[in-house]
DOVO-531227 format. One record per atom (N, C-alpha, C, O): residue number from 1; x, z, y; residue in one letter; chain; atom name. Coordinates in nm, 3 decimals. Example, Ala and Ser with C-alpha at 12.3 -4.5 7.8 and 13.67 -1.06 7.14 Angstrom:
nr,xx,zz,yy,rest,kette,atom
1,1.319,0.780,-0.569,A,A,N
1,1.230,0.780,-0.450,A,A,CA
1,1.320,0.780,-0.330,A,A,C
1,1.424,0.846,-0.332,A,A,O
2,1.285,0.708,-0.225,S,A,N
2,1.367,0.714,-0.106,S,A,CA
2,1.290,0.787,0.003,S,A,C
2,1.341,0.804,0.114,S,A,O
//
This chain:
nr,xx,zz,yy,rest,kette,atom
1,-10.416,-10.864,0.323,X,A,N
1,-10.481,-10.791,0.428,X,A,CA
1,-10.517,-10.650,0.382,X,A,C
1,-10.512,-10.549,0.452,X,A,O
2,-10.553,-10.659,0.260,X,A,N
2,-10.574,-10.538,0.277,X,A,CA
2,-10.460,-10.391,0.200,X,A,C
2,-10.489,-10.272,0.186,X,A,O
3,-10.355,-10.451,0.170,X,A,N
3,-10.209,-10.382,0.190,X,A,CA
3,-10.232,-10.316,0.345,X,A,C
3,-10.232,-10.196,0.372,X,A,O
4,-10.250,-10.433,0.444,X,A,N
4,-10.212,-10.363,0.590,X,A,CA
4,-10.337,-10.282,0.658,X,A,C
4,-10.331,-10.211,0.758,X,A,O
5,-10.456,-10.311,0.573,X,A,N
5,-10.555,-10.197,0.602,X,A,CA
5,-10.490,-10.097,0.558,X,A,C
5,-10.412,-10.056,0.644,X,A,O
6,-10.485,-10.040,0.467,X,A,N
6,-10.414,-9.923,0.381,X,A,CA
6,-10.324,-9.875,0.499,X,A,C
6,-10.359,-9.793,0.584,X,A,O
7,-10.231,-9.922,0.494,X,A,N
7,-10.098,-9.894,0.604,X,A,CA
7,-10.168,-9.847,0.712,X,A,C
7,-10.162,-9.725,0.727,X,A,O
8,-10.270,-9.946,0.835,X,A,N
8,-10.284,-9.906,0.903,X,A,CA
8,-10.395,-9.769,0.917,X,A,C
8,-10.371,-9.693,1.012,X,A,O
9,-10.495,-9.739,0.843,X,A,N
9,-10.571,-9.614,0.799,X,A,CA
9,-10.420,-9.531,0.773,X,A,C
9,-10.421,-9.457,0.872,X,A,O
10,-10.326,-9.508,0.720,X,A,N
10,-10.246,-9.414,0.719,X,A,CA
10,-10.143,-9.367,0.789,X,A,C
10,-10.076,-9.269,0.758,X,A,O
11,-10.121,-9.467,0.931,X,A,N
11,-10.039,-9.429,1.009,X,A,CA
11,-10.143,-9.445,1.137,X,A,C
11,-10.101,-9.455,1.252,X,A,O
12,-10.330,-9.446,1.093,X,A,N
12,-10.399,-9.405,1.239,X,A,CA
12,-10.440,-9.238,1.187,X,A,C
12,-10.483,-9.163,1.274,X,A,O
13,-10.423,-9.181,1.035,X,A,N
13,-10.483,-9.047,0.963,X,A,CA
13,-10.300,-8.972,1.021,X,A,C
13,-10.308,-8.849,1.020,X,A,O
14,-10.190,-9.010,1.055,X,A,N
14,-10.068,-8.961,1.078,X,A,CA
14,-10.039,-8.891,1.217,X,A,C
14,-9.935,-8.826,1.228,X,A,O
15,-10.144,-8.906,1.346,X,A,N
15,-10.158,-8.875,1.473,X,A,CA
15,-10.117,-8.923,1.546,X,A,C
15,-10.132,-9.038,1.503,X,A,O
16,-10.055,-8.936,1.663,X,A,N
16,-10.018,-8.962,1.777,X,A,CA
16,-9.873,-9.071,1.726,X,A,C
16,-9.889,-9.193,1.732,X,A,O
17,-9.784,-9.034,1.694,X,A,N
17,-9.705,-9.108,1.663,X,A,CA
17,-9.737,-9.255,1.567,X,A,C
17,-9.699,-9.371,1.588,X,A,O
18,-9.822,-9.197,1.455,X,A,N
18,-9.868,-9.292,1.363,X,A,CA
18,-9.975,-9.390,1.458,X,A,C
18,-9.996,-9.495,1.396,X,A,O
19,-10.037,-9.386,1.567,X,A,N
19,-10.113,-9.440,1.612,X,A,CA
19,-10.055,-9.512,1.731,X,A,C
19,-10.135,-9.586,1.789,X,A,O
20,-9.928,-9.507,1.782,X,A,N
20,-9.846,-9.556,1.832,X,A,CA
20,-9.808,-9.694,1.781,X,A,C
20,-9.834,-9.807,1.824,X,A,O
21,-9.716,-9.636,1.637,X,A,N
21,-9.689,-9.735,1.529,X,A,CA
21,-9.738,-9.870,1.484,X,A,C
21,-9.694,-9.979,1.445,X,A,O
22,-9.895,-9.786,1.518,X,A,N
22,-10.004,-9.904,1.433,X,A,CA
22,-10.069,-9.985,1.559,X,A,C
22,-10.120,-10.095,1.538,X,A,O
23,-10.065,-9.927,1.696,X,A,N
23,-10.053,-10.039,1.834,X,A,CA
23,-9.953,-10.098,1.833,X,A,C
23,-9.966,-10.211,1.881,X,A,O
24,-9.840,-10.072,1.795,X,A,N
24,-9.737,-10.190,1.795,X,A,CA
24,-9.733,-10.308,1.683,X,A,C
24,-9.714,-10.427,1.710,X,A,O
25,-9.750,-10.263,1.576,X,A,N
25,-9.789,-10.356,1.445,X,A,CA
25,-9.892,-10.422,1.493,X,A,C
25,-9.850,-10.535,1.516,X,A,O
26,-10.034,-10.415,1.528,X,A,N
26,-10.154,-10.433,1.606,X,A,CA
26,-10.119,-10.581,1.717,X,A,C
26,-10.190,-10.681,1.721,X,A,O
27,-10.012,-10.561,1.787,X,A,N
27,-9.964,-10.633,1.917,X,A,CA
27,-9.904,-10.750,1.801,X,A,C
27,-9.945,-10.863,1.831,X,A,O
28,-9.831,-10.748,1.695,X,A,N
28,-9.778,-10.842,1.651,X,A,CA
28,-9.852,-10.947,1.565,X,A,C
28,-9.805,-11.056,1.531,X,A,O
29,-9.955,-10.906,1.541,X,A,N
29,-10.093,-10.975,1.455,X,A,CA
29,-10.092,-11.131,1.511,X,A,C
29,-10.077,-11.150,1.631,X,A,O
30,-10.112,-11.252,1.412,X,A,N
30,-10.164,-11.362,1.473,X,A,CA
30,-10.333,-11.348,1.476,X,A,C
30,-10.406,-11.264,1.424,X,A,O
31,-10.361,-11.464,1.559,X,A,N
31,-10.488,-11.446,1.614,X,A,CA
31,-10.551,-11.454,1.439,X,A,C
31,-10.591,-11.344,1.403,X,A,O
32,-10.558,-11.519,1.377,X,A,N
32,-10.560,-11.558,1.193,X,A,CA
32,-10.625,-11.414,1.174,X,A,C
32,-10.745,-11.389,1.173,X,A,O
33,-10.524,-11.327,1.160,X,A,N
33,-10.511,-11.220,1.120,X,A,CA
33,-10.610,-11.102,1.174,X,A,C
33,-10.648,-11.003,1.110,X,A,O
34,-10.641,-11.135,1.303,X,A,N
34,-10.749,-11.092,1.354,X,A,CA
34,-10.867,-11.117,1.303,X,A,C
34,-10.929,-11.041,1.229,X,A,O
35,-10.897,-11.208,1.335,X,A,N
35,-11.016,-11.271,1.251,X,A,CA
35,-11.055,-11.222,1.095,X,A,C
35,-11.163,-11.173,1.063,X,A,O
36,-10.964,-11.241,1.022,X,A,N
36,-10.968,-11.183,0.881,X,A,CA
36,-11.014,-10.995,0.901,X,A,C
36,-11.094,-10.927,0.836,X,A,O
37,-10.943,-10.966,0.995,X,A,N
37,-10.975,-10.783,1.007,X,A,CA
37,-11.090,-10.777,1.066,X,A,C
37,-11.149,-10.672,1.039,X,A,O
38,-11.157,-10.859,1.149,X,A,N
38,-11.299,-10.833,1.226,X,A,CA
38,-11.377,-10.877,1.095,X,A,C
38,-11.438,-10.778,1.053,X,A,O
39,-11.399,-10.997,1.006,X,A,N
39,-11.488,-11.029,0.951,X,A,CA
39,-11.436,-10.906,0.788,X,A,C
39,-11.506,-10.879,0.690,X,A,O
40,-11.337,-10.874,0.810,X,A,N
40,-11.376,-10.700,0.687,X,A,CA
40,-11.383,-10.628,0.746,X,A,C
40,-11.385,-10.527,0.674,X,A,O
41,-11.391,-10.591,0.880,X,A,N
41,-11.530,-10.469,0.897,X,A,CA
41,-11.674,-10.487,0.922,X,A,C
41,-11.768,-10.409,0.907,X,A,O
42,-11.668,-10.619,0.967,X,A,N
42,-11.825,-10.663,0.980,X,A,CA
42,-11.890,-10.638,0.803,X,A,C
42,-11.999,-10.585,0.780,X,A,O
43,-11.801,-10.688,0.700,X,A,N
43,-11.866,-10.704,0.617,X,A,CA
43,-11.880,-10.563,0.555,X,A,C
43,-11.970,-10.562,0.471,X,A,O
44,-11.819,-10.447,0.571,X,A,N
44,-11.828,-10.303,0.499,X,A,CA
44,-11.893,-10.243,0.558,X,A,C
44,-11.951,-10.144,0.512,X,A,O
45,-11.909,-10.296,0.719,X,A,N
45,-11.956,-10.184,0.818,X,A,CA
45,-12.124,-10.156,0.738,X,A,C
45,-12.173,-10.047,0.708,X,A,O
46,-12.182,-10.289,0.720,X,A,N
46,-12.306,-10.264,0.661,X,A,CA
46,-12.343,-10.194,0.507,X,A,C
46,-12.453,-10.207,0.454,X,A,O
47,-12.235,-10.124,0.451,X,A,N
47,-12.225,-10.060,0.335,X,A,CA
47,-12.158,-9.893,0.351,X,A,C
47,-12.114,-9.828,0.256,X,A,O
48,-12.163,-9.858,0.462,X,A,N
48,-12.112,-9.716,0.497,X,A,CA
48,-12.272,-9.626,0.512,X,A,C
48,-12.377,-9.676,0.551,X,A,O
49,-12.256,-9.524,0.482,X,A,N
49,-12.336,-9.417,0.482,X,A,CA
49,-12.360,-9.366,0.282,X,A,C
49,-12.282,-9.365,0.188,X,A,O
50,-12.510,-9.332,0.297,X,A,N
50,-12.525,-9.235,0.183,X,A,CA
50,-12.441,-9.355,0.042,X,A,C
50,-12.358,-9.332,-0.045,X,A,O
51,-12.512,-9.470,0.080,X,A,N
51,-12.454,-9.549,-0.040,X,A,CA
51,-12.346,-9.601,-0.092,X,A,C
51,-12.341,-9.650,-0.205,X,A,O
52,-12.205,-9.592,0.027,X,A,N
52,-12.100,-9.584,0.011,X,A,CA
52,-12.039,-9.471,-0.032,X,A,C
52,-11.933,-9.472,-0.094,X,A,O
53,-12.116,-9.346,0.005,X,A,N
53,-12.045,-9.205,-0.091,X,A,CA
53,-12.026,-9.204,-0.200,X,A,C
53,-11.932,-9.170,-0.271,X,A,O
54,-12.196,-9.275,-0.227,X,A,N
54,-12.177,-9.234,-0.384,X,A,CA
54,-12.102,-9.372,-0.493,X,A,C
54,-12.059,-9.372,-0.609,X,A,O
55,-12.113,-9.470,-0.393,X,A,N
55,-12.025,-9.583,-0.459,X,A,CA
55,-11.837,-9.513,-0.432,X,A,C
55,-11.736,-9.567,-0.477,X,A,O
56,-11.839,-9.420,-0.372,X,A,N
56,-11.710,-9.391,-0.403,X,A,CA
56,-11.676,-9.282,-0.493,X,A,C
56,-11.565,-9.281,-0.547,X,A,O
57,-11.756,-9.193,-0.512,X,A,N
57,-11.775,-9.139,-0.592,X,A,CA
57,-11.775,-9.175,-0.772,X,A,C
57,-11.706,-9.119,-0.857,X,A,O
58,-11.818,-9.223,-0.780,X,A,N
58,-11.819,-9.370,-0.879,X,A,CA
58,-11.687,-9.428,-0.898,X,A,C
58,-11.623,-9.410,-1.002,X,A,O
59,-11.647,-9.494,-0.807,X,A,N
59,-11.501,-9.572,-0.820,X,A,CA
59,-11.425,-9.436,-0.839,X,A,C
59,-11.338,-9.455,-0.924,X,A,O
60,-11.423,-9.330,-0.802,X,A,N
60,-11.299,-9.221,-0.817,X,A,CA
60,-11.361,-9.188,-0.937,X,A,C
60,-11.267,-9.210,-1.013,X,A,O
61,-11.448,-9.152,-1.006,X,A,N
61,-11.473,-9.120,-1.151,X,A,CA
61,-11.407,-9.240,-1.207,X,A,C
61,-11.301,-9.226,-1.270,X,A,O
62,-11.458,-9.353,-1.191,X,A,N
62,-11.365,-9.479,-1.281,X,A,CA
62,-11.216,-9.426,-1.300,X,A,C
62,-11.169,-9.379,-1.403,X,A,O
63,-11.150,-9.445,-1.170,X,A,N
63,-11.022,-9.420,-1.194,X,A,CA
63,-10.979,-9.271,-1.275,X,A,C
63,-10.895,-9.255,-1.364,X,A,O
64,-11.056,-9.189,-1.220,X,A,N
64,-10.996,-9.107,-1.303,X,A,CA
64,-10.985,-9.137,-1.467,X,A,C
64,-10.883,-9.138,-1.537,X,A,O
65,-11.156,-9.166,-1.515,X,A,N
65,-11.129,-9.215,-1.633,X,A,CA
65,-11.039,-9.312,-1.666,X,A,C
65,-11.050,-9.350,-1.783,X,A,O
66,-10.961,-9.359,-1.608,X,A,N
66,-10.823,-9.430,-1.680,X,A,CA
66,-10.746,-9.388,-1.682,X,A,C
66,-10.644,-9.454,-1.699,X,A,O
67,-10.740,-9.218,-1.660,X,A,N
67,-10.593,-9.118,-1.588,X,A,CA
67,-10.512,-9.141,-1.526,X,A,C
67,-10.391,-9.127,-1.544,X,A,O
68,-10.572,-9.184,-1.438,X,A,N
68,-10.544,-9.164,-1.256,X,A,CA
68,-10.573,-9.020,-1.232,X,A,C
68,-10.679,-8.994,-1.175,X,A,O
69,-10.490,-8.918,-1.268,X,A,N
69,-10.583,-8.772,-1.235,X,A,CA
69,-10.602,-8.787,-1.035,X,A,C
69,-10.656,-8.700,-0.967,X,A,O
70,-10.561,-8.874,-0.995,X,A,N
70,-10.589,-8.866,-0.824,X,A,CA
70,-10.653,-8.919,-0.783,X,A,C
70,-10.677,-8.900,-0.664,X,A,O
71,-10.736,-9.041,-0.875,X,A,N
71,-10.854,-9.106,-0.801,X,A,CA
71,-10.829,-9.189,-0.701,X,A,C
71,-10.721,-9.245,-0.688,X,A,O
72,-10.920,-9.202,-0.629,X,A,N
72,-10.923,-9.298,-0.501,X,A,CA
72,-10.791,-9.257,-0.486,X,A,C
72,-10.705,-9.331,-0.533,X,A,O
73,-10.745,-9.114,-0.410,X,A,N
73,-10.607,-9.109,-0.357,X,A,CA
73,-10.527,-9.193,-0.409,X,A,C
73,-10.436,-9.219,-0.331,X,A,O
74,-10.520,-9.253,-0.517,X,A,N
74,-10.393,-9.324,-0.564,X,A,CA
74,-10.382,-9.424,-0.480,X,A,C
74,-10.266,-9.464,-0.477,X,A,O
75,-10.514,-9.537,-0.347,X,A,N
75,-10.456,-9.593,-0.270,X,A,CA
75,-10.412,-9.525,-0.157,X,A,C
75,-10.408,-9.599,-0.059,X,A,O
76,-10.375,-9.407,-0.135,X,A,N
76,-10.281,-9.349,-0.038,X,A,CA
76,-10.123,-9.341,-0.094,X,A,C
76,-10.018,-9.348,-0.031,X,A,O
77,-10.151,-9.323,-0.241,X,A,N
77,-10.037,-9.379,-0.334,X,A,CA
77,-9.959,-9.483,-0.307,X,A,C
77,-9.836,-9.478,-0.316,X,A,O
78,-10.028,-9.592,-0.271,X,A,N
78,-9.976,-9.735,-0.275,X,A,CA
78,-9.919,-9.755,-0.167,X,A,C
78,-9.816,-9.822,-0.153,X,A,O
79,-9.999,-9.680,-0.056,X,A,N
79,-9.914,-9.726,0.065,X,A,CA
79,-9.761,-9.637,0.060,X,A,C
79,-9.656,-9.691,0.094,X,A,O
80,-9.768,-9.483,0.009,X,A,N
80,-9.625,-9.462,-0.041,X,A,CA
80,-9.553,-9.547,-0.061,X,A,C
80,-9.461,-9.567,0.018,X,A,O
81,-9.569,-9.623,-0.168,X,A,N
81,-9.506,-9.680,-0.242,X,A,CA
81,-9.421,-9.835,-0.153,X,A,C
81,-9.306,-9.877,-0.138,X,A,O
82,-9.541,-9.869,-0.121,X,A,N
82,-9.474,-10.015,-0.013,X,A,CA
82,-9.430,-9.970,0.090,X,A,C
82,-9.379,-10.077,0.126,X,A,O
83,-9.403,-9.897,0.177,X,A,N
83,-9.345,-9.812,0.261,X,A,CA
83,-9.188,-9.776,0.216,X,A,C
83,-9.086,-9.792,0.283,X,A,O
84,-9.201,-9.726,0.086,X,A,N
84,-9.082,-9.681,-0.002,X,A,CA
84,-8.992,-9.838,0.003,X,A,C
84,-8.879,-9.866,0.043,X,A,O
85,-9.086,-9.905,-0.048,X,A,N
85,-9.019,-9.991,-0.101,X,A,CA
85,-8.932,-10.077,0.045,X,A,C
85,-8.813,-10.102,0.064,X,A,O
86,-9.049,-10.100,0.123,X,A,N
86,-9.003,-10.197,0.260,X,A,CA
86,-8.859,-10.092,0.298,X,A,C
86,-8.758,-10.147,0.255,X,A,O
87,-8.829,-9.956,0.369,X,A,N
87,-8.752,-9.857,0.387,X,A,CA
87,-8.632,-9.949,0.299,X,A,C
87,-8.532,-9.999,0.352,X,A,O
88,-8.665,-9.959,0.158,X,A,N
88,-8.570,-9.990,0.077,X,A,CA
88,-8.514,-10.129,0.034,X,A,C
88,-8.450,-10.157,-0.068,X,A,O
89,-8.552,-10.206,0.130,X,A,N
89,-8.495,-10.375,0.106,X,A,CA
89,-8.443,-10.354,0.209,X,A,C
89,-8.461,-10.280,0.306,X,A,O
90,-8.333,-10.477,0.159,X,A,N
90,-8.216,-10.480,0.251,X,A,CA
90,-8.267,-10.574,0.358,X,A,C
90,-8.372,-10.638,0.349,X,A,O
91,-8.174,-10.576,0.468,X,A,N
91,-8.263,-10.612,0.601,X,A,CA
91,-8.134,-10.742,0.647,X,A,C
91,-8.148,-10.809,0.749,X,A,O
//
């Protein structure tokens, strides 16, 4: 699930087209799958504001200290990457 969070945050941050994309992916969801995406935002929703900044703040210093020079960005990385990869299996 949360591969397709990633995905979908980057093709709803892509505009109009990307938000197209991610209503159609959206339409194909089992009900399962729903459920799993409502109960992870219920559970983060209550961790957003000042104390999630600085808990991200934090996690992007971590990563960097392992030389990640991109930090958090590196999960915008990932979705590159599985994107790359899906594009690239044979069908």
């Amino acid at each position: 699930m949360e591969a397709a969070d990633l995905v979908g945050v980057a093709l709803w941050q892509a505009g109009e087209d990307g938000r197209a994309a991610l209503q159609r992916v959206r339409q194909r969801e089992t009900e399962a799958m729903r459920r799993d995406r409502a109960a992870s935002r219920a559970f983060w929703a209550v961790a957003r504001g000042p104390v999630h900044e600085a808990a991200r703040r934090v996690n992007d210093a971590f990563i960097r200290g392992t030389g990640q020079e991109a930090g958090v960005r590196t999960y915008g990385l990932a979705v590159d990457l599985m994107l790359a990869w899906r594009a690239a299996a044979p069908r």
